[in-house]
C-alpha positions, 0 to 999 in steps of 0.5 A: 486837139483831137488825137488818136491814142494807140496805147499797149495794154497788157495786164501782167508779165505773163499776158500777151498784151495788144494795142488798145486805140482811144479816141481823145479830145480837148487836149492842149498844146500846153498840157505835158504828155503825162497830163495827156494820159492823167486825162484818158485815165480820168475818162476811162475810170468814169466810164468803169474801164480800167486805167491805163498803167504807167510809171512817173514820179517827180514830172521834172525830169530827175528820176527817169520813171516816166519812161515810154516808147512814143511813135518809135522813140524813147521820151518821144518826138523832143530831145533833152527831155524825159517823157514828163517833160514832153508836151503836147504842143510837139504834136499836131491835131488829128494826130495818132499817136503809138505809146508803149513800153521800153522794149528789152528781155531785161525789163520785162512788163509789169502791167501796160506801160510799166516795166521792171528796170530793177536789173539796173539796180542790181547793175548798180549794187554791183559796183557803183559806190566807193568806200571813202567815208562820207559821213561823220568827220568828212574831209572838205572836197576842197582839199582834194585837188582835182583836174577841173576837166575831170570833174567837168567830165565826171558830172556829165557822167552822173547826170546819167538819171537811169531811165533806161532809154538808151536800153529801149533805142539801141537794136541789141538792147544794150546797158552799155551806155548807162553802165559806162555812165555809172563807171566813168562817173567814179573812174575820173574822181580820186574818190573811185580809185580804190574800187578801180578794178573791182567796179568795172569788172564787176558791173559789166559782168552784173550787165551780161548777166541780166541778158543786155545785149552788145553794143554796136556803135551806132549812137542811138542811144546818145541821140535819144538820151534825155541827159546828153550822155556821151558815146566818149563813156563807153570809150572809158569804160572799154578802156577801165574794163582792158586795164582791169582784166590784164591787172586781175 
Protein backbone atom coordinates (compact mmCIF):
# COMPACT_ATOMS: atom_id res chain seq x y z
CA UNK A 1 0.00 0.00 0.00
CA UNK A 2 0.79 3.71 -0.71
CA UNK A 3 -0.46 5.78 2.27
CA UNK A 4 0.11 9.17 3.20
CA UNK A 5 1.08 9.86 6.90
CA UNK A 6 -0.01 13.28 8.61
CA UNK A 7 2.23 12.62 11.70
CA UNK A 8 2.21 15.64 14.98
CA UNK A 9 5.94 16.33 15.56
CA UNK A 10 6.68 18.35 18.36
CA UNK A 11 10.12 18.19 20.23
CA UNK A 12 9.55 19.06 23.73
CA UNK A 13 6.51 20.28 25.97
CA UNK A 14 7.30 23.69 25.29
CA UNK A 15 7.57 23.56 21.39
CA UNK A 16 4.23 24.31 19.56
CA UNK A 17 4.63 21.29 17.43
CA UNK A 18 2.62 20.92 13.70
CA UNK A 19 1.53 18.13 11.35
CA UNK A 20 4.47 16.64 9.45
CA UNK A 21 3.12 14.80 5.92
CA UNK A 22 5.32 11.39 4.96
CA UNK A 23 4.86 9.70 2.11
CA UNK A 24 5.09 5.61 2.72
CA UNK A 25 5.03 2.73 0.62
CA UNK A 26 5.14 -1.12 0.41
CA UNK A 27 3.09 -1.22 3.47
CA UNK A 28 1.17 -4.65 4.08
CA UNK A 29 -2.14 -5.09 4.99
CA UNK A 30 -0.93 -7.83 7.57
CA UNK A 31 1.92 -5.43 9.39
CA UNK A 32 0.42 -4.11 12.82
CA UNK A 33 0.18 -0.11 13.01
CA UNK A 34 3.11 0.14 15.00
CA UNK A 35 5.34 -1.86 12.54
CA UNK A 36 3.89 0.62 10.08
CA UNK A 37 5.61 3.47 12.05
CA UNK A 38 8.89 0.92 12.88
CA UNK A 39 9.25 1.03 9.18
CA UNK A 40 8.90 5.31 8.51
CA UNK A 41 11.39 5.55 11.40
CA UNK A 42 13.92 3.05 9.67
CA UNK A 43 13.39 5.50 6.63
CA UNK A 44 13.76 8.67 8.24
CA UNK A 45 16.98 7.45 10.14
CA UNK A 46 18.50 6.36 6.82
CA UNK A 47 17.95 9.18 5.32
CA UNK A 48 19.55 11.47 8.63
CA UNK A 49 16.12 12.88 9.89
CA UNK A 50 15.17 12.47 13.30
CA UNK A 51 12.55 9.61 14.14
CA UNK A 52 9.17 9.78 14.81
CA UNK A 53 8.70 9.40 18.67
CA UNK A 54 5.99 7.10 20.18
CA UNK A 55 5.26 5.06 23.18
CA UNK A 56 4.86 0.98 23.10
CA UNK A 57 5.98 -1.92 25.07
CA UNK A 58 4.36 -5.25 25.18
CA UNK A 59 2.62 -4.85 21.51
CA UNK A 60 0.00 -7.29 23.01
CA UNK A 61 -2.57 -5.15 24.18
CA UNK A 62 -1.68 -5.30 28.07
CA UNK A 63 0.04 -2.31 29.24
CA UNK A 64 -1.54 0.67 27.21
CA UNK A 65 1.65 2.57 26.37
CA UNK A 66 0.99 2.52 22.47
CA UNK A 67 -1.77 5.12 22.87
CA UNK A 68 -2.33 7.21 19.80
CA UNK A 69 -5.01 9.39 18.08
CA UNK A 70 -5.65 7.68 14.74
CA UNK A 71 -7.87 9.86 12.12
CA UNK A 72 -10.08 11.07 14.83
CA UNK A 73 -10.07 8.28 17.17
CA UNK A 74 -8.07 6.78 20.28
CA UNK A 75 -6.32 3.26 18.95
CA UNK A 76 -8.04 3.88 15.48
CA UNK A 77 -10.65 2.64 13.06
CA UNK A 78 -10.99 -0.99 15.12
CA UNK A 79 -12.71 -1.74 18.39
CA UNK A 80 -11.55 -4.11 21.28
CA UNK A 81 -8.06 -3.11 20.48
CA UNK A 82 -4.91 -1.09 21.44
CA UNK A 83 -3.04 0.62 18.91
CA UNK A 84 -0.32 -2.56 18.63
CA UNK A 85 -2.89 -4.40 18.04
CA UNK A 86 -4.28 -2.33 15.23
CA UNK A 87 -3.35 -3.36 11.48
CA UNK A 88 -2.78 -2.21 8.51
CA UNK A 89 -5.37 -4.32 6.70
CA UNK A 90 -8.39 -1.56 8.50
CA UNK A 91 -7.00 0.73 6.03
CA UNK A 92 -7.21 1.07 2.19
CA UNK A 93 -4.28 1.94 -0.42
CA UNK A 94 -3.94 5.66 -1.06
CA UNK A 95 -5.25 6.33 2.21
CA UNK A 96 -4.06 9.31 4.44
CA UNK A 97 -3.80 8.95 7.47
CA UNK A 98 -3.83 11.58 10.70
CA UNK A 99 -1.89 10.13 13.95
CA UNK A 100 -1.47 12.33 17.02
CA UNK A 101 -1.06 12.17 20.55
CA UNK A 102 -3.80 11.71 23.31
CA UNK A 103 -4.96 15.28 23.60
CA UNK A 104 -5.74 16.31 27.24
CA UNK A 105 -4.08 19.28 29.93
CA UNK A 106 -3.39 16.33 32.17
CA UNK A 107 -1.12 14.55 29.55
CA UNK A 108 0.94 16.91 28.44
CA UNK A 109 3.44 15.89 25.41
CA UNK A 110 6.69 14.83 25.87
CA UNK A 111 8.24 14.86 22.55
CA UNK A 112 5.98 13.97 19.05
CA UNK A 113 3.45 11.19 20.15
CA UNK A 114 4.36 10.38 23.68
CA UNK A 115 2.50 11.83 26.41
CA UNK A 116 3.18 12.12 30.13
CA UNK A 117 0.13 9.92 31.68
CA UNK A 118 1.82 9.81 34.98
CA UNK A 119 -1.43 11.90 36.72
CA UNK A 120 -2.76 8.38 36.32
CA UNK A 121 -0.41 7.10 38.49
CA UNK A 122 -0.65 9.78 41.10
CA UNK A 123 -4.44 8.94 40.64
CA UNK A 124 -3.78 5.49 41.48
CA UNK A 125 -1.28 6.03 44.61
CA UNK A 126 -4.09 7.96 46.00
CA UNK A 127 -6.02 5.18 46.78
CA UNK A 128 -6.03 2.26 44.43
CA UNK A 129 -4.55 -0.49 46.95
CA UNK A 130 -5.86 -2.25 49.94
CA UNK A 131 -4.35 -3.07 53.15
CA UNK A 132 -5.03 -6.86 53.28
CA UNK A 133 -1.73 -8.76 53.32
CA UNK A 134 -0.82 -10.25 50.44
CA UNK A 135 2.27 -11.91 51.09
CA UNK A 136 3.80 -14.31 53.59
CA UNK A 137 1.19 -16.30 55.27
CA UNK A 138 -1.61 -15.48 52.96
CA UNK A 139 -5.38 -16.91 53.41
CA UNK A 140 -6.45 -18.89 50.08
CA UNK A 141 -8.89 -16.62 48.29
CA UNK A 142 -11.03 -19.82 48.21
CA UNK A 143 -11.96 -19.19 52.10
CA UNK A 144 -13.55 -15.85 51.39
CA UNK A 145 -16.93 -16.40 50.13
CA UNK A 146 -17.69 -14.06 47.22
CA UNK A 147 -20.84 -13.52 45.01
CA UNK A 148 -19.65 -14.78 41.61
CA UNK A 149 -21.51 -11.82 40.02
CA UNK A 150 -19.37 -9.53 42.07
CA UNK A 151 -16.31 -11.28 41.28
CA UNK A 152 -17.43 -11.42 37.62
CA UNK A 153 -18.18 -7.42 37.69
CA UNK A 154 -14.90 -6.89 39.75
CA UNK A 155 -12.71 -8.49 36.77
CA UNK A 156 -14.31 -6.47 34.12
CA UNK A 157 -13.30 -3.69 36.16
CA UNK A 158 -9.58 -4.62 36.52
CA UNK A 159 -9.19 -5.32 33.11
CA UNK A 160 -8.91 -1.38 33.00
CA UNK A 161 -5.21 -1.35 31.42
CA UNK A 162 -5.09 2.62 31.89
CA UNK A 163 -3.99 3.64 28.43
CA UNK A 164 -5.81 6.79 28.67
CA UNK A 165 -8.14 6.49 25.64
CA UNK A 166 -11.10 7.29 27.49
CA UNK A 167 -9.34 10.52 28.58
CA UNK A 168 -8.36 11.35 24.86
CA UNK A 169 -12.31 10.35 23.24
CA UNK A 170 -14.26 12.16 25.99
CA UNK A 171 -14.94 16.36 24.65
CA UNK A 172 -14.02 17.31 28.65
CA UNK A 173 -11.29 14.99 29.08
CA UNK A 174 -12.48 13.03 31.67
CA UNK A 175 -10.73 10.25 33.94
CA UNK A 176 -13.96 9.36 35.21
CA UNK A 177 -14.19 6.12 33.39
CA UNK A 178 -10.54 4.96 34.33
CA UNK A 179 -11.04 6.28 38.07
CA UNK A 180 -14.35 4.22 38.44
CA UNK A 181 -12.72 1.44 36.78
CA UNK A 182 -9.70 1.51 39.73
CA UNK A 183 -12.63 2.03 42.39
CA UNK A 184 -15.24 -0.28 41.41
CA UNK A 185 -12.42 -3.04 40.86
CA UNK A 186 -11.96 -2.81 44.95
CA UNK A 187 -15.38 -1.70 45.97
CA UNK A 188 -17.15 -4.96 44.71
CA UNK A 189 -14.30 -7.62 46.66
CA UNK A 190 -14.25 -7.98 50.45
CA UNK A 191 -10.74 -7.25 50.30
CA UNK A 192 -11.36 -3.47 49.45
CA UNK A 193 -13.92 -2.73 52.20
CA UNK A 194 -11.55 -1.68 54.81
CA UNK A 195 -10.15 1.65 52.47
CA UNK A 196 -14.08 1.79 51.36
CA UNK A 197 -14.38 5.41 52.26
CA UNK A 198 -10.94 6.66 51.95
CA UNK A 199 -10.20 5.42 48.32
CA UNK A 200 -13.26 7.17 46.82
CA UNK A 201 -12.81 10.11 48.39
CA UNK A 202 -9.37 10.35 47.94
CA UNK A 203 -9.03 9.16 44.05
CA UNK A 204 -11.77 11.29 42.67
CA UNK A 205 -10.19 14.49 44.59
CA UNK A 206 -6.50 13.24 43.27
CA UNK A 207 -8.61 13.14 39.60
CA UNK A 208 -9.92 17.03 40.10
CA UNK A 209 -6.54 17.95 41.17
CA UNK A 210 -4.65 16.87 37.90
CA UNK A 211 -7.27 19.29 35.58
CA UNK A 212 -9.42 16.15 34.32
CA UNK A 213 -12.65 17.42 33.12
CA UNK A 214 -16.44 16.45 34.14
CA UNK A 215 -18.21 13.78 32.55
CA UNK A 216 -21.06 14.12 30.61
CA UNK A 217 -22.58 10.80 29.83
CA UNK A 218 -22.08 10.67 26.57
CA UNK A 219 -20.39 7.31 26.08
CA UNK A 220 -17.52 8.03 24.09
CA UNK A 221 -15.26 6.70 26.32
CA UNK A 222 -16.75 2.89 26.47
CA UNK A 223 -17.25 2.74 22.88
CA UNK A 224 -13.55 3.62 22.24
CA UNK A 225 -12.14 1.77 25.24
CA UNK A 226 -10.08 -0.88 24.02
CA UNK A 227 -11.24 -3.39 27.26
CA UNK A 228 -14.88 -2.85 26.96
CA UNK A 229 -15.14 -0.83 30.27
CA UNK A 230 -18.67 -0.39 31.37
CA UNK A 231 -20.66 3.29 31.63
CA UNK A 232 -22.24 0.93 35.00
CA UNK A 233 -18.62 1.86 36.70
CA UNK A 234 -18.99 5.34 36.69
CA UNK A 235 -22.58 4.64 37.97
CA UNK A 236 -20.74 2.68 41.28
CA UNK A 237 -18.02 5.06 41.75
CA UNK A 238 -20.91 8.13 41.85
CA UNK A 239 -22.90 6.00 44.26
CA UNK A 240 -19.46 4.90 46.67
CA UNK A 241 -18.30 8.73 46.22
CA UNK A 242 -22.27 9.87 47.92
CA UNK A 243 -22.21 7.15 50.54
CA UNK A 244 -18.44 8.39 51.44
CA UNK A 245 -18.94 11.87 51.66
CA UNK A 246 -22.24 11.67 53.95
CA UNK A 247 -20.11 9.09 56.21
CA UNK A 248 -17.10 11.34 56.42
Amino acid sequence: MKLTLKIWRQKNAQDKGGIVDYPIDGIEPDMSFLEMLDVLNEQLINKGEEPVAFDHDCREGICGMCSLFINGEAHGPDRGVTTCQLHMRMFKDGDTIFIEPFRAKAFPVIKDLVVDRSSFDRVQHAGGFISVNTSGNTIDANTIPINKHDADKSFDAAACIGCGACVATCKNSSAMLFVAAKVSQYALLPQGKIEAVDRVLNMVHQMDAEGFGNCTNTGACEVECPKGISLENIARMNREYLSASLKG
